[in-house]
C-alpha positions in Angstrom: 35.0 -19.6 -3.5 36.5 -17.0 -5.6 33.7 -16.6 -8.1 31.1 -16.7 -5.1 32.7 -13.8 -3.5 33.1 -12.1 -6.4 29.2 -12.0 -7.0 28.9 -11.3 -3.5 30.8 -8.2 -4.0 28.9 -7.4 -6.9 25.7 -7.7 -5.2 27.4 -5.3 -2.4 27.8 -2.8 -4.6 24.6 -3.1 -6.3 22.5 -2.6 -3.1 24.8 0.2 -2.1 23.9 2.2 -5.0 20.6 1.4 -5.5 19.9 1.8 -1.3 21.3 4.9 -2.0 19.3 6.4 -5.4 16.2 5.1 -3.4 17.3 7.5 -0.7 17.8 10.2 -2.9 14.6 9.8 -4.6 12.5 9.7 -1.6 14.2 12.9 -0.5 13.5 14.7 -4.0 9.7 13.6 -3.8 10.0 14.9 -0.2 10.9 18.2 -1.5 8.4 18.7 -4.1 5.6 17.5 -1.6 6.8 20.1 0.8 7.0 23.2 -2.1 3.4 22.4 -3.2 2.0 21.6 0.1 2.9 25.0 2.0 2.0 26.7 -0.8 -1.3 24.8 -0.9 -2.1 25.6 3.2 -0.9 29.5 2.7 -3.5 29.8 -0.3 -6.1 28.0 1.5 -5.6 30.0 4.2 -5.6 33.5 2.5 -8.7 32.1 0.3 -10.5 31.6 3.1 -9.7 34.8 4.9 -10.3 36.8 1.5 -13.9 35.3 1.4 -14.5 36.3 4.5 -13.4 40.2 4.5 -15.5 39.6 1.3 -18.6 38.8 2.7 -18.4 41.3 5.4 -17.6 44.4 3.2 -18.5 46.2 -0.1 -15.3 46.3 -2.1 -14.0 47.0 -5.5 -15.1 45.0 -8.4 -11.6 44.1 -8.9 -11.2 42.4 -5.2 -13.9 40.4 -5.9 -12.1 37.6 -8.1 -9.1 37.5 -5.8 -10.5 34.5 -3.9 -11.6 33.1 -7.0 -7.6 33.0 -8.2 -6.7 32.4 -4.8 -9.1 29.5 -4.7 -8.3 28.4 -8.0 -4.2 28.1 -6.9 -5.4 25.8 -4.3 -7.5 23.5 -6.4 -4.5 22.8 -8.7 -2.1 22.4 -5.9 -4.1 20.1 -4.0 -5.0 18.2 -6.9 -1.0 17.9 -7.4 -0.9 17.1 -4.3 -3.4 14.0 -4.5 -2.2 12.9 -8.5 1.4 12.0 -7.1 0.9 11.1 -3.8 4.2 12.5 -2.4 3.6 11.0 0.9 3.1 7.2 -0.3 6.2 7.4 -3.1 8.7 8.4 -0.4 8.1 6.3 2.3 7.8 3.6 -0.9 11.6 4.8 -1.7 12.5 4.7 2.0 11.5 1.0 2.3 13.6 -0.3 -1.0 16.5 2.1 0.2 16.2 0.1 3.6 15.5 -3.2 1.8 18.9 -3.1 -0.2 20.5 -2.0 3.2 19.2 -5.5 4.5 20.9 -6.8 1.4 23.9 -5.2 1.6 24.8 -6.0 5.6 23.3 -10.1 4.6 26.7 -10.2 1.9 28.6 -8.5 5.1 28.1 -11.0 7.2 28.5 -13.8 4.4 31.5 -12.4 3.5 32.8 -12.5 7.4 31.6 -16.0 7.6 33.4 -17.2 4.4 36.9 -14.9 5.6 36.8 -17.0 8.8 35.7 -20.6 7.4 32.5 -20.8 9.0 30.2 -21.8 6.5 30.0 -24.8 4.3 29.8 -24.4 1.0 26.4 -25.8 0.6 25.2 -23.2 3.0 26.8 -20.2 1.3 24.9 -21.6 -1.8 21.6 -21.5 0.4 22.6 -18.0 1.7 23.3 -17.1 -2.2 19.8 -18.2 -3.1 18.0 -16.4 -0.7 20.0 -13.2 -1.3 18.8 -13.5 -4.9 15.3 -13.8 -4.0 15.4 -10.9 -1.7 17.0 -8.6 -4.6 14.4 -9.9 -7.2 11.3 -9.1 -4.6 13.1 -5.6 -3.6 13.4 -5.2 -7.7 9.9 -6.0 -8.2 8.6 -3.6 -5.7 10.9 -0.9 -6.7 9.6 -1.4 -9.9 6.6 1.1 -8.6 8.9 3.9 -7.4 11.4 4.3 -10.0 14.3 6.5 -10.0 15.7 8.6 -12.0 19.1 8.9 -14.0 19.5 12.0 -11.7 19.0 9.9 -8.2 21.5 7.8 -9.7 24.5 10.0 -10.5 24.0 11.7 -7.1 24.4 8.6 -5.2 27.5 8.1 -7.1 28.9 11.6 -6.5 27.8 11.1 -2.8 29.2 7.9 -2.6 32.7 9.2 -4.3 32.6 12.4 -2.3 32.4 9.9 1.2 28.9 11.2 2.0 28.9 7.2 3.4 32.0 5.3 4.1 33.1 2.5 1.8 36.3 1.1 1.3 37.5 1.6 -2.0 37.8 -2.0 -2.7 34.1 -2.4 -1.3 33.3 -0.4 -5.0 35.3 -1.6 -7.2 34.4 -4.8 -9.3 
């Protein structure tokens, strides 16, 4: 049973890192939705209230294009907006986060069950089997919200500076 807890473990410490990067991830792309969209509803806004003053007054020549630049802001920032689709790649980043959380508390409770000799060995197999299966799906669909190196080394900093708690010997392999 040694080398089967041993990938366990491994598996553990996979799922916590990638749960976490997913996590991270989803809250950069939550970020950058939120710095174009307010933008994008403050422009809008002033747009439309420029046009209006506008169309009710004679002004300067030079007054005249402001809504055009104002409206022009908004174009770009709501196409931004729609192109990466903020709202469908965090909650995408959410779900594998969550996913490898599933993972990770499955090899908990594997790991109790094997401490305490509850488990046959053709059952831990089984349990094995489907624990690979669930981290190839989760890999496949995670596949379509990639992270980045810098979701990576953040969850390790936040993971070594005890932003979650894990024993020591949980990370190690």
């Amino acid at each position: 049973m040694e080398n089967i807890l041993e990938k366990i473990k491994r598996i553990k410490v996979d799922s916590i890192y990638g749960k976490k990067k997913h996590f991270n991830a989803a809250d950069r792309k939550q970020n950058i939705h939120y710095w174009i969209g307010v933008p994008l509803v403050l422009v809008n806004v002033v747009t439309g209230t420029s046009l209006f003053v506008l169309l009710t007054e004679n002004v300067e020549n030079w007054l005249k294009y402001l809504p055009v630049v104002f409206a022009f802001i908004a174009a770009i920032l709501g196409g931004l907006q729609t192109y990466f689709n903020f709202n469908k790649k965090v909650e995408g980043h959410r779900d594998c986060g969550n996913d490898y959380l599933a993972v990770l508390k499955k090899c908990d409770r594997l790991q109790a069950l094997i401490g305490d000799k509850l488990i046959s060995t053709d059952r831990v197999q089984e349990i094995l089997e489907e624990i690979g299966d669930e981290i190839n799906r989760i890999n496949k669909v995670a596949e379509s919200y990639p992270t980045s190196n810098k979701d990576y080394l953040k969850a390790q900093k936040g993971i070594k500076d005890g932003e979650e708690s894990y024993l020591q010997d949980e990370l190690e392999l």
